[in-house]
N, C-alpha and C positions, 0 to 999 in steps of 0.2 A: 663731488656729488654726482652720483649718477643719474639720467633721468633716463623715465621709461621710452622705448621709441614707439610709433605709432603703430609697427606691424606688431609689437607684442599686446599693446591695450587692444588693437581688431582682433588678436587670436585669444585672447583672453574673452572680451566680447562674443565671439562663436564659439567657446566652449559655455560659458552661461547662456546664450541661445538655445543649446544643443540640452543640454539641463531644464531648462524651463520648458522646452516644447515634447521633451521626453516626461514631467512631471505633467505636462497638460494632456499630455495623452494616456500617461495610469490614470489619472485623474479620471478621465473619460470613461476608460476601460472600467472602472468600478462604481463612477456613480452618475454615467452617461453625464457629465455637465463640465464645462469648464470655466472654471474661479475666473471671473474679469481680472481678479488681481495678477494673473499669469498674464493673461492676453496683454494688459497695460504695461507691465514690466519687457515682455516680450517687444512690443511695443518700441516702446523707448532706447530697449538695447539697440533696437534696426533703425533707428533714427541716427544714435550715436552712431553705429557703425557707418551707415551708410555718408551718414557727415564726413568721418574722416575717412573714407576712400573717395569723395567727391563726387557722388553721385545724388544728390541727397533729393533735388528737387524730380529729377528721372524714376528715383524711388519712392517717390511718395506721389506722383503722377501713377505708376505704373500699381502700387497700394491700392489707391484712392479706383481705380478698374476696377483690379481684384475684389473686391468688397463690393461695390456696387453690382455688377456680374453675379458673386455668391450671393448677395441680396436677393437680386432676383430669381434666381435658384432656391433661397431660403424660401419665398414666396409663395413659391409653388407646392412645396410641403418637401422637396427632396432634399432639404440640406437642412442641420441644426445651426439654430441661432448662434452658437458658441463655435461650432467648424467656420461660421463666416467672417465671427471677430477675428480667431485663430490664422485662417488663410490672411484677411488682408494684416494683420498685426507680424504674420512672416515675413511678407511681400516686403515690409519694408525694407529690411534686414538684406534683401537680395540685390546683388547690380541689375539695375534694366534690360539688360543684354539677356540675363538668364532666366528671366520670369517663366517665358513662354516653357523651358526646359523646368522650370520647379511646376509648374502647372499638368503638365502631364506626367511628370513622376507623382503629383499626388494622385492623377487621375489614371494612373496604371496601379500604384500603390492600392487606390480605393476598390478596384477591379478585384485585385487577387485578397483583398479582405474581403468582398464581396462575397465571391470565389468561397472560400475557405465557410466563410458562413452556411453559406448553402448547403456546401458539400455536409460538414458537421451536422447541419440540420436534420438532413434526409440517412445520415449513420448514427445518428443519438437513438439511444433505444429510450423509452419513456418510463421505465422503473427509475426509480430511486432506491438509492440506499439512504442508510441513516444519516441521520444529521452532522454531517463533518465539525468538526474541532477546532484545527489549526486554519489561520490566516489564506493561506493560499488553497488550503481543500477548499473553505468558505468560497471563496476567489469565484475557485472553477464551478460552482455548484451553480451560484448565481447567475455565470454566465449560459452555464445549460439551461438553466430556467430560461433566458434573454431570447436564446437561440432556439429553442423549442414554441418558441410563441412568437416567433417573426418579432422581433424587438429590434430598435435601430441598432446601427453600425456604429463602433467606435472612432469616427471618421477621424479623428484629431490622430491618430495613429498613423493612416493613410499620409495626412499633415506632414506630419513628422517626419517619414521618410524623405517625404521630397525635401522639404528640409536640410534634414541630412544629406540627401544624396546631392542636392547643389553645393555643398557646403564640404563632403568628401569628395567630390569629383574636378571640383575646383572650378566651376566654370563662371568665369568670371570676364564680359564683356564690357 
């Protein structure tokens, strides 16, 4: 009988991470909100994870920051309720060594969505055409609406990246 070894149930784990926090972020991008039922499951994967690479209480110290910091941040009216479950429901998931580096890839990442917002803004002309059809015209239609009236950012996208990019980069202290 074979059994599984530990580095394939963690790589298996950061690919359902990577799935979960990429569905939390369409999610976002289409209906500005993100399902708690993502953030929980999100959640729990980085609890396991970080269980079996032994960092578990470092990670949930370094969580337990994150969240209260985007709390406060939520506070102030600059961050969504769901970017703040989302951020600290990542944290878990990541070694303590790397927090500090997933926190400024989201906060570079958020930048250049920022960024791009803007830009888009101030080049969207304000006709409309008719009423699109397909799934993804709908998609973009809506979003020029979003973006022509100062509407928030898809921050869970920003999320995401950093995400990923701690999780492709490898960095793991």
């Amino acid at each position: 009988m074979h059994i599984i070894g530990t580095s394939t149930v963690s790589f298996v784990l950061q690919i359902c991470c990577a799935g979960i926090i990429l569905a939390a972020s369409l999610h976002d991008i289409v209906a500005r909100t993100i399902p708690n039922g993502l953030a929980v499951t999100l959640a729990v994967s980085g609890i396991v994870a970080s269980a079996m690479q032994g960092h578990f209480s470092g990670s949930l110290l370094a969580a337990a920051g994150v969240f209260f910091a985007a709390a406060l941040i939520w506070r102030r009216g600059w961050m969504g309720g769901g970017d703040v479950k989302l951020l600290g429901a990542s944290t878990l998931g990541i070694a303590p060594g790397a927090v500090l580096t997933f926190i400024a890839a989201v906060a570079l990442a958020g930048g250049v969505l920022a960024v791009c917002y803007l830009t888009a803004r101030s080049l969207m002309s304000t006709s409309w055409r008719q009423r699109p059809t397909g799934l993804l015209a709908r998609a973009v239609r809506v979003e020029r609406w979003r973006i022509s009236r100062g509407g928030p950012l898809p921050y869970a996208c920003a999320v995401a990246a950093g995400v990923l990019f701690v999780d492709l980069s490898g960095v793991v202290l």
